[in-house]
N, C-alpha and C positions, 0 to 999 in steps of 0.2 A: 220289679221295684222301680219306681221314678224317684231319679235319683234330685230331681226339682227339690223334695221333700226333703234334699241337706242342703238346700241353699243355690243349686245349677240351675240357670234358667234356661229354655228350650234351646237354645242356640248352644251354649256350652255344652249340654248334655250329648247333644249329637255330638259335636266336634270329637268330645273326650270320647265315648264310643268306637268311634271313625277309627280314633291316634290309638288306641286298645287294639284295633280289632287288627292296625298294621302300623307301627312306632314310625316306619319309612314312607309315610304319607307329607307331600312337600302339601302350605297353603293352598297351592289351584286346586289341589287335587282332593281337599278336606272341605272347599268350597264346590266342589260340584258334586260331591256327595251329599253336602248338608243342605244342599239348592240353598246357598248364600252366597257372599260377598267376599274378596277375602280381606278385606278393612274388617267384615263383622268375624271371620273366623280368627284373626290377630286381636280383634277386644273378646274373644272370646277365652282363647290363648291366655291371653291378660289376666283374666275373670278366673281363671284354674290356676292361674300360679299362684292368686289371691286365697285359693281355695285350698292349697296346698296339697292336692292332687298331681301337678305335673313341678319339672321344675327345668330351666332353661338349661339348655345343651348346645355346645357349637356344632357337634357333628348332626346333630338331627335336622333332618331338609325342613321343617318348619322350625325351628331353631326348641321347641319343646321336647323333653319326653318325659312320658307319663314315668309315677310312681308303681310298686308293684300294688294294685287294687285293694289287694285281701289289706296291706299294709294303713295302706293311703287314707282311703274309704273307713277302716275301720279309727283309725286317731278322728277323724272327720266324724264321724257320726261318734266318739265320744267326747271331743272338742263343744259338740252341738247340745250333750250330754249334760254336760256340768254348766255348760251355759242356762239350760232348762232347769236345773238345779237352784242354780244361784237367781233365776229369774222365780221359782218358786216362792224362795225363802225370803225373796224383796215383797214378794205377793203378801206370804202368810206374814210378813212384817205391819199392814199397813189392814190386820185383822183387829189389832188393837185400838183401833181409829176408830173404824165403825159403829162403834158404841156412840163415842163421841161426836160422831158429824149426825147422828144420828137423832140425839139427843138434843145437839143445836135448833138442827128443823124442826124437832118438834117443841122445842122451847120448854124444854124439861127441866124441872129442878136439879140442882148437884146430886150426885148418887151418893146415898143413904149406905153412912157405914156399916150398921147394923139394920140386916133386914131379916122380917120374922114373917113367913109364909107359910100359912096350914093346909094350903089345899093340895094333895099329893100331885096331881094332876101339874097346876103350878111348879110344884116343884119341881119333876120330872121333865119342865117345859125347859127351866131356867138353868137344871144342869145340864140340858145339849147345847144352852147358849152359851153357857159358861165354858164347856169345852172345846166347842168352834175356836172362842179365841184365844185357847191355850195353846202357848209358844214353845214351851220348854221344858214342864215338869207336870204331872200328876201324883201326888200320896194319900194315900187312901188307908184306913185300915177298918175292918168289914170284923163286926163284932158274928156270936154265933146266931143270933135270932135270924129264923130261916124269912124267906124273902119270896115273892111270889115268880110262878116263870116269864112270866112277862116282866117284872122289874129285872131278869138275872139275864134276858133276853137286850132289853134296850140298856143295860151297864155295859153288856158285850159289846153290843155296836157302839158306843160312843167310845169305850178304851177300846177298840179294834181301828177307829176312825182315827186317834191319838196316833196309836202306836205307827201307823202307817207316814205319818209325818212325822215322825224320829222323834218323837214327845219321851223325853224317861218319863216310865211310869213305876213305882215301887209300892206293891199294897201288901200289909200285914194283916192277917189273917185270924183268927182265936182257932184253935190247934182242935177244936170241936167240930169245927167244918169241914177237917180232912182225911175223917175216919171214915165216909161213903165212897164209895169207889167212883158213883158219877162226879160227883165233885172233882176227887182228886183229877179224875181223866179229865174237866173242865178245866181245871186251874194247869193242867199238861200242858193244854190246846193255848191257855194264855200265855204262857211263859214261852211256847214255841214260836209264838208273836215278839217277841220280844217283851213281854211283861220281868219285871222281878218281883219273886212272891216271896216269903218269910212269914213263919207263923210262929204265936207262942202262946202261952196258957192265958187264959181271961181270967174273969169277966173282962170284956173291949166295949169301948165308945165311937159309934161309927164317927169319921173324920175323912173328911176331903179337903186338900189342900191344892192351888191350883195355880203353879208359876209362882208357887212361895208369897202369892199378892191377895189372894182371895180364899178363905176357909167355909166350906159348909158344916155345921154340926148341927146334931139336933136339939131345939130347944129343953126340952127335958125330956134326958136318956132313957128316963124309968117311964117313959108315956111316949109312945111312939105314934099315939093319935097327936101326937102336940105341935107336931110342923118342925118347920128345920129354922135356922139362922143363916143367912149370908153374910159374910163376916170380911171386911174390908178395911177395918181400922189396921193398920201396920202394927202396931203394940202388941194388938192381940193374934191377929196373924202370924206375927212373930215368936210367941209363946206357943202357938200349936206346933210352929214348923218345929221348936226346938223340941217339944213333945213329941211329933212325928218320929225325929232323929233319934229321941233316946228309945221310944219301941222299938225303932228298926233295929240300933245296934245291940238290943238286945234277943234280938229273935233267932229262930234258926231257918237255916236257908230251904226252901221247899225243892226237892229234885224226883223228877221222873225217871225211871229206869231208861239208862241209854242207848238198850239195844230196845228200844220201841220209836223210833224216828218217825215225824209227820211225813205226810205225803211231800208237804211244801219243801221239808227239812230236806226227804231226797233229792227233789228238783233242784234245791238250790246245791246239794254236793254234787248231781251231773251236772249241771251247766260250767261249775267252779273246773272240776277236773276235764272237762270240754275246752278251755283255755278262756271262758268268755273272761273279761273283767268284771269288778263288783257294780259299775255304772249299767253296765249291760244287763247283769243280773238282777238289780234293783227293779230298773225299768221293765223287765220280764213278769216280774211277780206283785209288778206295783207297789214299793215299799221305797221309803227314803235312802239313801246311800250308807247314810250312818246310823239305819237298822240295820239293816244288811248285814253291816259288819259285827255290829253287837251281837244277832244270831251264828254269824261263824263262827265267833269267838265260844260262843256258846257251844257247838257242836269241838271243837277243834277241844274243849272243857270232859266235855261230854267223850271225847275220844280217847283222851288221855294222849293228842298229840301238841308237839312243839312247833310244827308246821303249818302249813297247807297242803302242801306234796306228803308230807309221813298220814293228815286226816283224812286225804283221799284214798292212801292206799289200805289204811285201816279201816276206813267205810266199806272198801272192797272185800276186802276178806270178812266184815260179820255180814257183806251180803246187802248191804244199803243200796250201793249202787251197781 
């Protein structure tokens, strides 16, 4: 590993190595190892106490001594961690822009509160653009009229794209959907993503809501050749989200049997009982920090434990891990 990659540039990297490999290393002796200088191995010195790696000593003959490694190294590379984080979430912040500056260039009109698109294809274009720049929330509720595998294919991936960037997503369901077994084992595979599912008795009105700012329905429910609506006026927006909220709270919760855990589900209870942190473990699996957590909570649910230490030792014994 080049340790360059958390911020050491070639000179520190050596130096820190050198003071690793023997703590009782004075400057001459750190400089003709690293074939430098010892003014460059003292701004080097410098550069590692910045980096919080070493920390200054009177007794040590270059007046540093390193940290212990496993320790040091590992705060540092989750330091560098949630920096990446927080440098994401200023990214995905300025997603909502881009409509906008976009729009300027091209000297577009104000966006059309109510918009009415029939062509499927269209449609299917405008909800990946629509979920690109969803920040914070998806609700959905998915009536029983079955759906081709190519639309259940590209709904995966753009709520699979969601969920990886910590989107809550919450979709209710019509309770007809989840008497097939492939189904139910799809809607497993979602919810181990972090989806929350809730289904209850129909007839349902498909609805997508999106950051509580944007709703798609379809123009008339009873004609599914009819196209959809893009619904942006606040008023009405706001009637669906409330609509949304009273489905939800009246639905019942969708649960997979919890001795059937994902592959991912395992990987994430080895690495947890591994010691790594949830930063680490994120970054492992490629998932936002505060998914992450949401799925342990999930298993830790699914465990019937009050811990982390009592969920790993009861993933032990049914054999998870």
């Amino acid at each position: 590993m080049s340790l360059r990659d958390l911020g050491f540039d070639v000179v520190q990297e050596s130096v820190y190595r050198s003071l690793l490999a023997d703590p009782l290393r004075d400057t001459a002796t750190l400089a003709s190892l690293t074939l430098t200088g010892e003014t460059a191995v003292l701004a080097a010195l410098d550069g590692l106490l910045g980096l919080g790696v070493v920390e200054t000593s009177a007794t040590a003959p270059c007046g540093y001594s390193p940290g212990d490694p496993e320790v040091v190294i590992g705060e540092l590379i989750e330091r560098l961690e949630r920096e990446t984080l927080l440098r994401q979430q200023k990214i995905g912040g300025t997603r909502a822009e881009l409509a906008g500056l976009a729009a300027g260039f091209r000297h577009e009109a104000p966006t059309v509160e109510v918009e009415h698109i029939t062509d499927p294809e269209q449609i299917r274009e405008r909800l990946a653009e629509l979920c690109f720049f969803t920040r914070s929330s998806v609700y959905s509720v998915q009536p029983a009229r079955a759906s081709s595998e190519t639309a259940r294919a590209e709904a995966s991936r753009l709520d699979n794209r969601s969920l990886g960037r910590g989107v809550t997503m919450r979709i209710v369901y019509d309770e007809k959907l989840l008497r097939g077994e492939r189904t139910r084992a799809r809607l497993g595979e979602r919810t181990a993503s972090g989806a929350q599912i809730r289904f209850r008795q129909g007839p349902l009105s498909r609805l997508i809501v999106l950051d509580e700012r944007i709703a798609v329905v379809p123009s008339d429910p009873a004609d599914t050749s009819s196209g959809a609506l893009v619904v942006r006026q606040p008023g009405i927006v706001s009637e669906l989200v409330a609509r949304f909220r009273q489905l939800w709270d009246g639905a019942t919760d969708f649960a997979e049997p919890a001795d059937v855990p994902s592959d991912e589900d395992r990987s994430v209870l080895r690495m947890l009982a591994s010691g790594l942190t949830d930063e680490m473990v994120a970054r492992q699996i490629g998932v936002s920090v505060r998914h992450l957590r949401r799925r342990i909570a999930r298993l830790m649910d699914e465990l019937g434990a009050d811990s982390r230490f009592q969920a790993g030792m009861t993933a032990a014994r049914r054999g998870w891990i």
